[in-house]
C-alpha positions in Angstrom: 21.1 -39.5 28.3 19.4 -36.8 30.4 15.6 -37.0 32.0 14.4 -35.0 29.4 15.1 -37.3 26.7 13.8 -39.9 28.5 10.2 -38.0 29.4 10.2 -37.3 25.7 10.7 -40.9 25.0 8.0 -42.0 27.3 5.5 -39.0 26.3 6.2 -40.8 22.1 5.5 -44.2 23.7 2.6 -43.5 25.2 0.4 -41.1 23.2 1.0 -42.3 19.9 -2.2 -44.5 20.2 -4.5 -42.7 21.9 -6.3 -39.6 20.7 -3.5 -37.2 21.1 -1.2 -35.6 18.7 1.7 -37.0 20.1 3.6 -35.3 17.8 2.3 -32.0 19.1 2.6 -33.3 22.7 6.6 -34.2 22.0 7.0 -30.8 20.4 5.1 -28.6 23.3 7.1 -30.3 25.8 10.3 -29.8 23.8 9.6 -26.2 23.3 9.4 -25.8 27.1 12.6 -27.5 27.6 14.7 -25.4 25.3 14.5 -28.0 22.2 13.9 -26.2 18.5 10.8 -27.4 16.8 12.7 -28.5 14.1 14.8 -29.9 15.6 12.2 -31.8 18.0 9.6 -32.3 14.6 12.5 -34.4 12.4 13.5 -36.6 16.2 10.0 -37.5 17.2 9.4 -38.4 13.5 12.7 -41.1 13.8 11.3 -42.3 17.1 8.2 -43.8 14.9 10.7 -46.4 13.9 9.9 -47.5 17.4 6.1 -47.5 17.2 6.1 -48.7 14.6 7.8 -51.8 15.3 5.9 -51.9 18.9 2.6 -52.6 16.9 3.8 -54.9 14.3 5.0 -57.0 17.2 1.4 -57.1 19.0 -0.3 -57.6 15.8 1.9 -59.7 13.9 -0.7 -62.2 13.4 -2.7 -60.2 11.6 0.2 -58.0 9.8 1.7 -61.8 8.7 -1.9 -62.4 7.4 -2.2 -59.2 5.3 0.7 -59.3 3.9 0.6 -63.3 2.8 -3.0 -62.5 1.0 -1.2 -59.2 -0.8 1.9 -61.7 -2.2 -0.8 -64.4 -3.1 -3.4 -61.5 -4.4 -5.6 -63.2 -1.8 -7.6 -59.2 -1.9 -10.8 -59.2 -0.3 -12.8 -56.2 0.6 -10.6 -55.5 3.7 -7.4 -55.8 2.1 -8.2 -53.8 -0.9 -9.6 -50.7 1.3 -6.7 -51.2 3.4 -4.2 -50.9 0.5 -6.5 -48.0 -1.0 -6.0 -46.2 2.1 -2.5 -46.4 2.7 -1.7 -44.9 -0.8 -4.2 -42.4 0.1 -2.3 -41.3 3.1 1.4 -41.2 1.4 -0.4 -38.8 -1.0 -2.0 -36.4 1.6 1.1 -36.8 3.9 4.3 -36.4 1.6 3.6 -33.4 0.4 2.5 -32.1 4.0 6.0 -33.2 5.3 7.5 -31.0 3.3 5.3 -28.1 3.4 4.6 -28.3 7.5 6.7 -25.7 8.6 4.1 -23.1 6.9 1.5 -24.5 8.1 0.1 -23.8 11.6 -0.7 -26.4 14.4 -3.8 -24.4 15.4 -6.0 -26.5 11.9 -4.7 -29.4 14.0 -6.2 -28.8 17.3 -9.5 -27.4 16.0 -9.6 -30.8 13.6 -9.2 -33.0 16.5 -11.6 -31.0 18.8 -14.2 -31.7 16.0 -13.3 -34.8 16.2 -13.7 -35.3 20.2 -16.9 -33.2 20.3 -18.3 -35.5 17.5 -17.5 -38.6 20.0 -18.5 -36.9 22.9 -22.5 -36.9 20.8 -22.4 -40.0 19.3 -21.5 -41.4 22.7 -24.7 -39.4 24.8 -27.0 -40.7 21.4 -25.8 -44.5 22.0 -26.1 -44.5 25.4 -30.2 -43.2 25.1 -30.2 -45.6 22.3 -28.9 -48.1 24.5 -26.8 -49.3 21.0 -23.5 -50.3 20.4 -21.4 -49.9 16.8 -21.9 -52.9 14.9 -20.6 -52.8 11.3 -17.8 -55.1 10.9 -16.7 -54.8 7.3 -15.5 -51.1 6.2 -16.4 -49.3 3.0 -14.4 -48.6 0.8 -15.4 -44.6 1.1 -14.3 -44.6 4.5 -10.8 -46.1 4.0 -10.2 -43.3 1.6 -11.3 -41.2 4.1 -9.3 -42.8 6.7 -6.3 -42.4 4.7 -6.7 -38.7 4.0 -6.9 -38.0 7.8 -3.8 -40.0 8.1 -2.0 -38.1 5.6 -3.0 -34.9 7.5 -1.4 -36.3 10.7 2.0 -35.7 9.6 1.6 -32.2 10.7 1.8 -31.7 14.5 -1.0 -31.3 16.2 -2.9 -33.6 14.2 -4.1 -36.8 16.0 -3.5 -39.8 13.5 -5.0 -42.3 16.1 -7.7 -39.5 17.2 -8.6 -38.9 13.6 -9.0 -42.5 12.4 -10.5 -44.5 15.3 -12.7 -41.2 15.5 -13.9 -41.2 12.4 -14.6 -45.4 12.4 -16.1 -44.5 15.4 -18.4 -42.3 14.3 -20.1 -44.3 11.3 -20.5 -46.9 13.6 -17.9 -49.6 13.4 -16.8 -51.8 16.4 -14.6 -50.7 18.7 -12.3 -53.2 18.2 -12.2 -53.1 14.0 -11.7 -49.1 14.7 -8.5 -49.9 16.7 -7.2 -52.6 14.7 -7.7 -50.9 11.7 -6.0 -48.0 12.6 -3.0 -49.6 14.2 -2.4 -51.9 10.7 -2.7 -48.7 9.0 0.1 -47.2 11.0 2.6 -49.9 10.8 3.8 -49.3 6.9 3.5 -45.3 7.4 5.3 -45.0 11.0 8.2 -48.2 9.9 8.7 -45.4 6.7 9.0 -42.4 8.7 10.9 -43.5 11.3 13.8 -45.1 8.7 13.7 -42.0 6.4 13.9 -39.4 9.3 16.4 -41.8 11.5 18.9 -40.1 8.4 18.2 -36.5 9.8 18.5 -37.4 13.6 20.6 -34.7 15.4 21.0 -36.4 18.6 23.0 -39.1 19.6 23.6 -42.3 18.4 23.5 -44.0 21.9 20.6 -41.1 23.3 18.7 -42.3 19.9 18.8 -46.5 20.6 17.8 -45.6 24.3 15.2 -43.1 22.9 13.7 -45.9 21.0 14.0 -48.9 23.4 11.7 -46.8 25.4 9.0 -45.7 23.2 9.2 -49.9 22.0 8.1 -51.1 25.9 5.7 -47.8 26.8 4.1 -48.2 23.1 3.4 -51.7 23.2 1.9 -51.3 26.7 0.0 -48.1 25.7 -1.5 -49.7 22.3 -2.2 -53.1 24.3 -4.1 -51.0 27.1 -6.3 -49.5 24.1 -6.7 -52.7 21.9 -8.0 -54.6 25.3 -10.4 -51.5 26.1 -12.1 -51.7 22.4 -12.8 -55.5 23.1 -13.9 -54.9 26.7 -16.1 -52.0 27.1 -19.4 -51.0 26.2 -19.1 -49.2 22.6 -20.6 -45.6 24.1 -17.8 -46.2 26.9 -15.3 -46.2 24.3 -16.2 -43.4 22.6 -16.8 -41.2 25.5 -13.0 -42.2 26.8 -11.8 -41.1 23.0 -13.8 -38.3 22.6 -12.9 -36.5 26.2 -9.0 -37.2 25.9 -9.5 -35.8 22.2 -11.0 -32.8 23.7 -8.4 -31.8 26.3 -5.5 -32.9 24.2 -7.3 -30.1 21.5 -7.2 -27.5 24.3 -4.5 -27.7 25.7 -2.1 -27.4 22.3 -4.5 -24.4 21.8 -3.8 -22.8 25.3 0.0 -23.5 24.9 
């Protein structure tokens, strides 16, 4: 296994969580290595196997919880939005698998400048507020939401963490419920890509397990660093964190 692999590995691992298309990331760096988008698009999609397993394992608590209410039909409000959403975003985000290839990344680096320009306000009008985001229980219009904008972050460039935690951010949830909502949301939809696009994997068996062993360690640490963050910090300290790294992961996939 060569240093590139492993920087792509690392560069998977890390940004997956934070308001960065990691996807787009993986695939701008790959590009500048000599790597076909393709190519690069199906192997970062398997390496979500990874992710996804690196979340489930520092919320498993919560995951077990979910999914004991969902066998016992234990729904209440959280649970049904959550399920809502989910189905939401295999909707949007099937289809947009297939189809991605036509459509440009540039959609996805104007969405998530929006996005970080939107948390870059809301933070400046908290802070002369001197407020904090303090709605605990999400409606059931913004998990559909939610779920749309995860759909759409099957196509590069797309920030699925910048675009949900944004948005939960922006109506005013906790920092915390905005984190932990979007990582449970990403556990069923990264665990499905990762298996189904693990079949079209071009590289190596042995480069592949490495790949993922990798992603595992830097994405539990990466999603860990956020989770503490949303529990620690003043809300408007949050979003301000969000909404710059949004903005400069926006321009530079434009520049490139």
């Amino acid at each position: 296994m060569d240093a590139s692999q492993i920087l792509l590995a690392i560069v998977q691992g890390l940004f997956e969580w934070w308001p960065v298309s990691s996807s787009g990331v993986y695939i701008l760096i790959a590009k500048l290595m000599g790597y076909g988008v393709k190519s690069s698009y199906l192997n970062v999609l398997s390496l979500h196997l990874a992710s996804g397993l690196a979340v489930t394992t520092l919320l498993y608590r919560r995951a077990y919880r979910l999914t004991v209410d969902f066998v016992k039909l234990r729904w209440d409000p959280f649970l049904k939005g959550y399920i809502i959403s989910l189905i939401t975003s295999f909707i949007v985000g099937v289809p947009l698998y297939y189809a991605y290839l036509s459509v440009t990344e540039l959609y996805g680096s104007i969405a998530l400048l929006i996005i970080g320009l939107g948390l870059l306000i809301t933070t400046i009008i908290l802070f002369l507020k001197h407020t904090s985001g303090g709605r605990r229980e999400i409606a059931l219009r913004d998990w559909i939401i939610v779920g749309i904008l995860q759909g759409l972050a099957v196509l590069p460039g797309f920030s699925r963490s910048g675009l949900t935690m944004g948005y939960l951010c922006l109506m005013g949830y906790k920092a915390d419920l905005c984190v932990e909502a979007s990582f449970l949301l990403a556990i069923p939809v990264l665990l499905a890509a990762g298996i189904y696009n693990s079949l079209n994997n071009m590289i190596a068996i042995s480069n592949w397990i490495i790949s993922l062993v990798i992603v595992y360690i830097v994405g539990i640490l990466s999603a860990k660093t956020l989770l503490e963050l949303a529990r620690r910090i003043r809300f408007y300290y949050f979003t301000l964190i969000l909404g710059i790294l949004a903005v400069l992961g926006a321009i530079l996939q434009l520049l490139a």
